[in-house]
C-alpha positions as CSV (number, residue, x, y, z in Angstrom):
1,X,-38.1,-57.2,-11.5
2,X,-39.0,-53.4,-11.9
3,X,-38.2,-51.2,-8.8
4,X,-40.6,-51.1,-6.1
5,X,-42.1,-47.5,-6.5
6,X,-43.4,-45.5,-3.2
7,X,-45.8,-42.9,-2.6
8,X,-45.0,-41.2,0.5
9,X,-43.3,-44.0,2.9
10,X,-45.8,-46.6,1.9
11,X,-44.7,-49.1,-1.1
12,X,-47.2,-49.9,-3.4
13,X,-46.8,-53.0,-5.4
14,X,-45.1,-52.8,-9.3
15,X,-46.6,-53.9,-12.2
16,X,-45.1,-57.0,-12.6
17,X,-46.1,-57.7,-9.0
18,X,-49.6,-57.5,-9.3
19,X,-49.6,-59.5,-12.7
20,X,-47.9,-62.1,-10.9
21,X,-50.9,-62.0,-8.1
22,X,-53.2,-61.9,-10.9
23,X,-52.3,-64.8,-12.5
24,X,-51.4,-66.9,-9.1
25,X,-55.3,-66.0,-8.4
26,X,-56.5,-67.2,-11.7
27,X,-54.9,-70.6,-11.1
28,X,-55.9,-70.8,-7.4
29,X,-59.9,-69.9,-8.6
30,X,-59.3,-72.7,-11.4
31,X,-57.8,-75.1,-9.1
32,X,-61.0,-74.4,-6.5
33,X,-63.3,-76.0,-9.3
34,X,-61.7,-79.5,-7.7
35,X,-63.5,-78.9,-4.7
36,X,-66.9,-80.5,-3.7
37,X,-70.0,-78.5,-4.4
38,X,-70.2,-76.2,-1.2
39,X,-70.1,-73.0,0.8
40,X,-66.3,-73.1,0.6
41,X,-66.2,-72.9,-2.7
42,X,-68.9,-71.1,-3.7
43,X,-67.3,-68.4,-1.4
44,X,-63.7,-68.8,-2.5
45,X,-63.9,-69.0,-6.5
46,X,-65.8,-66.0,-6.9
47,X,-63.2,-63.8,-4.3
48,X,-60.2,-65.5,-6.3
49,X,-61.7,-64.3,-9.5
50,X,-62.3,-60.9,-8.6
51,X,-59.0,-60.4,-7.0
52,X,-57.5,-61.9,-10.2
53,X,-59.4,-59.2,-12.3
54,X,-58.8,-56.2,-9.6
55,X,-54.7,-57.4,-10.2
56,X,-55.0,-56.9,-13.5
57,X,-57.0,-53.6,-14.1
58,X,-53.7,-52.7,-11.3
59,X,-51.3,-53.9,-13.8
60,X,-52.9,-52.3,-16.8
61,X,-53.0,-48.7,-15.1
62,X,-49.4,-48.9,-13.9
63,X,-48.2,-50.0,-17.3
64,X,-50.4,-47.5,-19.1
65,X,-47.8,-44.8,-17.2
66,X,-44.7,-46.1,-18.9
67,X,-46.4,-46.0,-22.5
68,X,-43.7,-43.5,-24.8
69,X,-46.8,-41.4,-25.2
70,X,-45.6,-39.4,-22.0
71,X,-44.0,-36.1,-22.4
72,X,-44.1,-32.7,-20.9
73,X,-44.7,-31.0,-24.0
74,X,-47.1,-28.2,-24.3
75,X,-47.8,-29.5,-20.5
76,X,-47.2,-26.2,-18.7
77,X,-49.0,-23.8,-21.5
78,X,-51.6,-25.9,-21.0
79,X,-51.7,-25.7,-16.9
80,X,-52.0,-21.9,-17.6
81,X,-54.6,-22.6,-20.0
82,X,-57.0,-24.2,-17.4
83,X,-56.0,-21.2,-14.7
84,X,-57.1,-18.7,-17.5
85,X,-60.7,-20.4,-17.9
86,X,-60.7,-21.0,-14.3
87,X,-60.5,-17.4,-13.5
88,X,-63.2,-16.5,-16.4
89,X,-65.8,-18.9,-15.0
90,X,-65.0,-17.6,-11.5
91,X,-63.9,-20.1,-9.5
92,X,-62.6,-19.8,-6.7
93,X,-58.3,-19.7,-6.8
94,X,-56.3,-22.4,-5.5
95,X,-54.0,-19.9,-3.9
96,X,-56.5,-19.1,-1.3
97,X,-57.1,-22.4,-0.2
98,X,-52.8,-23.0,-0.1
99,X,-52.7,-19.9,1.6
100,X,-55.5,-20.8,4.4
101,X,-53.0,-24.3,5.0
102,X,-49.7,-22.9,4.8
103,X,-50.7,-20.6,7.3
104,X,-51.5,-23.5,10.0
105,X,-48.7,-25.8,9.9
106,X,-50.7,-28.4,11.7
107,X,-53.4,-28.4,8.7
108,X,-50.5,-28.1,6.0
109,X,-49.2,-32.2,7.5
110,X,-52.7,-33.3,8.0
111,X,-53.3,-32.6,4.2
112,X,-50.0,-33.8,2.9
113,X,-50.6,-37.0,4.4
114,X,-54.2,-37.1,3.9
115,X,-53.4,-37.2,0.2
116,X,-50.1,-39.5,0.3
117,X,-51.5,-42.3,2.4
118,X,-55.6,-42.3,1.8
119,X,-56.5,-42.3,-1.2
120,X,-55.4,-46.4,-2.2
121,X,-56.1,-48.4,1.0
122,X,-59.9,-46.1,1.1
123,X,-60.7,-47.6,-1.9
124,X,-59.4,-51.3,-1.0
125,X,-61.1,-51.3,2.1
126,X,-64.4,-49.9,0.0
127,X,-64.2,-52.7,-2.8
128,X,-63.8,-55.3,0.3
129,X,-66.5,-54.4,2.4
130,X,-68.5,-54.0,-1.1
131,X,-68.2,-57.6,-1.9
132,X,-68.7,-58.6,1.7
133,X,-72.0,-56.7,2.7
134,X,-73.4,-55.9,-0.5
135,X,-72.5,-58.2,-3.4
136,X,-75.1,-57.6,-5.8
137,X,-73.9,-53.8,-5.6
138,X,-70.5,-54.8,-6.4
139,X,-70.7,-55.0,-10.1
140,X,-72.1,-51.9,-11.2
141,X,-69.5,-49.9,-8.6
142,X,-66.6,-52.2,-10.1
143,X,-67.7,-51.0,-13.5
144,X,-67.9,-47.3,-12.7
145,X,-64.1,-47.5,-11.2
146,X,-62.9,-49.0,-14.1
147,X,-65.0,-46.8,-16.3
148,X,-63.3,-44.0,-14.5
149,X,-60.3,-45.1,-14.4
150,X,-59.9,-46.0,-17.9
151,X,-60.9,-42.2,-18.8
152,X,-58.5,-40.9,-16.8
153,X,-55.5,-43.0,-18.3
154,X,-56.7,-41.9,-21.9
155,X,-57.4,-38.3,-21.5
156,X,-53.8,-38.2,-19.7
157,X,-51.8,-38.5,-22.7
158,X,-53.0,-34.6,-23.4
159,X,-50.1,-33.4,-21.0
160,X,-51.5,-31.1,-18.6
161,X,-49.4,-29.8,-15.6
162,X,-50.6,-29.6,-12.3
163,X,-50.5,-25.7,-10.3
164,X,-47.2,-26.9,-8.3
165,X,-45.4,-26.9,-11.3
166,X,-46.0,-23.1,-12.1
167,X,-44.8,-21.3,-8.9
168,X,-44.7,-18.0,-11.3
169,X,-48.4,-17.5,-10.7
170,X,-48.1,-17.9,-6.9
171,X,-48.7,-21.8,-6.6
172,X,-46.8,-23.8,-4.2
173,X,-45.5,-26.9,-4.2
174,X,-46.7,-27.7,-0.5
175,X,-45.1,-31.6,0.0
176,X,-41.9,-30.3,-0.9
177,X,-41.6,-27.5,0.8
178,X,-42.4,-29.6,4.1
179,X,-39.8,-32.1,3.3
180,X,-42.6,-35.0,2.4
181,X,-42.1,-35.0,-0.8
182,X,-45.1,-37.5,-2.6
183,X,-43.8,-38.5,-6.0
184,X,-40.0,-37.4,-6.2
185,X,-38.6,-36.1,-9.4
186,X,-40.7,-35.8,-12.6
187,X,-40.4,-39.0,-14.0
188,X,-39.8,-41.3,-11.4
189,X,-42.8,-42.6,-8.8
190,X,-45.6,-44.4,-9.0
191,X,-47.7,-41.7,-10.7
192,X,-47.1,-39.5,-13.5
193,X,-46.5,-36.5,-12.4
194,X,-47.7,-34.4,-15.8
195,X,-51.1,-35.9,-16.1
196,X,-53.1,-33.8,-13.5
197,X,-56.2,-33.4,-15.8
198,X,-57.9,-35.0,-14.6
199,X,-57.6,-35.9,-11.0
200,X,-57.3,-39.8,-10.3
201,X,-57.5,-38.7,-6.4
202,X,-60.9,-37.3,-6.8
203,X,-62.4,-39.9,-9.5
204,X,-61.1,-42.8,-6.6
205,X,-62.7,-41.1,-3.5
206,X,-66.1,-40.0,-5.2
207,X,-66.6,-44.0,-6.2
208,X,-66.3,-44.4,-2.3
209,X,-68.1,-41.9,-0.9
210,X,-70.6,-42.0,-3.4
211,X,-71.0,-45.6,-3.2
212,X,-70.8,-46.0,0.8
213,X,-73.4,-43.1,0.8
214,X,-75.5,-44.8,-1.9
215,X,-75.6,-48.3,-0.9
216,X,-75.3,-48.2,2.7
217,X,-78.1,-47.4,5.2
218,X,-76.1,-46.3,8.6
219,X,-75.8,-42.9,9.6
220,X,-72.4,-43.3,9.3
221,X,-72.2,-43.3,5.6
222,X,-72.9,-39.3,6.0
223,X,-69.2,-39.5,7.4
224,X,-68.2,-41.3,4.3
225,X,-69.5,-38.9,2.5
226,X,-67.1,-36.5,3.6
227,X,-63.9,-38.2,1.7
228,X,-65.5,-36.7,-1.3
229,X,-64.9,-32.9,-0.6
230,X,-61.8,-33.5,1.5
231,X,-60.1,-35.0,-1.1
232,X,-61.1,-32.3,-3.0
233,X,-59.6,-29.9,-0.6
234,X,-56.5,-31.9,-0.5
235,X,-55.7,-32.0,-4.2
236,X,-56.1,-28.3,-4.3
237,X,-54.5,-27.4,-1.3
238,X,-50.9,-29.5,-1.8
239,X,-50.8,-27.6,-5.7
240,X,-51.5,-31.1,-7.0
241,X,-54.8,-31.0,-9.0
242,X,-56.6,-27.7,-10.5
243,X,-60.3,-27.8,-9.7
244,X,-61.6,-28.3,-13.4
245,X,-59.1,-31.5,-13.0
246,X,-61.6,-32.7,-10.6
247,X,-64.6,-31.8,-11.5
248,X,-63.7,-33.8,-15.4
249,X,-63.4,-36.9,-13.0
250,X,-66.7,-36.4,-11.3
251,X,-68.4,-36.1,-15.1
252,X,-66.1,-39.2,-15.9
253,X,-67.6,-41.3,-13.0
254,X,-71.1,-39.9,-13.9
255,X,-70.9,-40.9,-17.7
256,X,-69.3,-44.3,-16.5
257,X,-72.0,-45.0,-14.0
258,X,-74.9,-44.1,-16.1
259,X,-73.4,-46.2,-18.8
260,X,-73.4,-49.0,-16.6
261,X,-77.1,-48.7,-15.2
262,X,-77.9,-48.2,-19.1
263,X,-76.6,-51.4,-20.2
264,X,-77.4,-53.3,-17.1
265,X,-81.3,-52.4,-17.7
266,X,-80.8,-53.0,-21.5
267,X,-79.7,-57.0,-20.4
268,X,-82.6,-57.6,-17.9
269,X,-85.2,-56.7,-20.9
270,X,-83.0,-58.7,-23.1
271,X,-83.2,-61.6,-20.5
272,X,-86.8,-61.6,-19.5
273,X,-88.3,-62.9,-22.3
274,X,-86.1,-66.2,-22.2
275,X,-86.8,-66.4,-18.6
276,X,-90.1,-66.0,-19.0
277,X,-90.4,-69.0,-21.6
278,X,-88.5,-71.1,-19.7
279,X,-90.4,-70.7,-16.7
280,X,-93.7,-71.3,-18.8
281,X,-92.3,-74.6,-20.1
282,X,-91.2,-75.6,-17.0
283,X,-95.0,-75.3,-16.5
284,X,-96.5,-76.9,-19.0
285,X,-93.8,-80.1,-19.2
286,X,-95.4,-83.1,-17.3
287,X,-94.4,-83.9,-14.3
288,X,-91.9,-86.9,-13.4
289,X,-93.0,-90.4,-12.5
């Protein structure tokens, strides 16, 4: 058994782990199949799936971290590279932002722990109250985080470091330098620490904000909303993420959900026809005696 890694004091489950709970859910959905026809099952197979393929979309992305593609060559150059381009489009410097936090020590916990203990249980309780409230939204939202997610892992093995690591050009590394260190040592952790392009953090909290906002119809989902642009702070603020690193995920999540509504449409034109047909011969077949 691998060792249990942590971000910030909360454990988060190994690989191994949650193939184990994908497979014990596989069986349990299988084993459900026994059961009379009902509301108990029809409720329990289909959660038991989907837990079973959430575990092992888990497994696949902590796995994906520990492929011997993962090296810090070329990562710094290429950290300065993306501060270079950020200052000839003009965006707005990182610095400032660490600056306006370090100054307020208050503000400089809120945001280390904002970004340490948010950013995985926002998404659970999303993908939860998804499949509770709004199942026939679920799918497509699914897709888009593993969409996402899957561009992430890919475009990480172009090593890119993230502004902590360059303290020459007036970055910080703010979670150190508070004693709350997130990830620990290069190398060890749950997340690789040379892979900040682009930003997992934002690409996780725009498929909830984004998809509370979209799907829900409470005033509250405006709040929701807000997770978007405060993880963007965050990221940037801490020395963790560059902006362009987050602003790749947001065009990530785009492509990923437009992809998704694409093919989804493409399907339904697909299917009509046979529907149609089989709803006409339904019609025209006598009735029973």
């Amino acid at each position: 058994m691998s060792r249990r890694c942590r971000l910030g004091s909360v454990p988060w489950p190994t690989w191994d782990e949650a193939a184990a709970a994908c497979l014990i859910a596989l069986v349990l959905a299988r084993l459900t199949m026994v059961l009379p026809a009902g509301r108990l099952r029809a409720a329990v197979a289909p959660a038991l799936r989907e837990f079973s393929l959430v575990s092992g979309l888990y497994t696949l992305w902590r796995l994906a971290r520990q492929l011997p593609f993962t090296h810090e060559t070329g990562a710094i150059d290429r950290g300065r590279a993306i501060h270079r381009l950020q200052q000839h489009l003009h965006l707005p410097s990182e610095i400032g932002v660490q600056h306006l936090v370090i100054h307020h020590g208050w503000l400089a916990r809120l945001v280390n722990a904002y970004y340490a203990t948010v950013h995985v249980p926002a998404l659970i309780v999303f993908l939860v109250w998804l499949w509770a409230r709004h199942r026939a939204a679920y799918p497509h939202w699914r897709n888009g985080l593993v969409y996402v997610t899957l561009g992430c892992l890919v475009i990480r093995f172009l090593r890119v470091a993230p502004p902590r690591f360059i303290p020459e050009l007036g970055f910080v590394d703010l979670s150190r330098s508070l004693g709350f260190d997130v990830y620990g040592d290069p190398g060890t952790g749950v997340s690789d620490q040379y892979a900040a392009m682009p930003s997992i953090h934002v690409a996780w909290a725009a498929v909830v904000a984004l998809g509370v906002f979209c799907v829900a119809r409470s005033r509250w989902r405006w709040l929701v909303l807000l997770h978007l642009p405060a993880t963007v702070f965050v990221v940037a603020a801490t020395g963790h993420h560059w902006w362009l690193d987050g602003i790749v995920a947001l065009l990530l999540l785009a492509l990923g959900l437009y992809g998704d509504s694409r093919w989804r449409r493409a399907r339904a034109r697909t299917d009509e026809p046979a529907l149609t047909a089989g709803a006409r011969g339904s019609e025209s077949a006598p009735a029973p005696r």
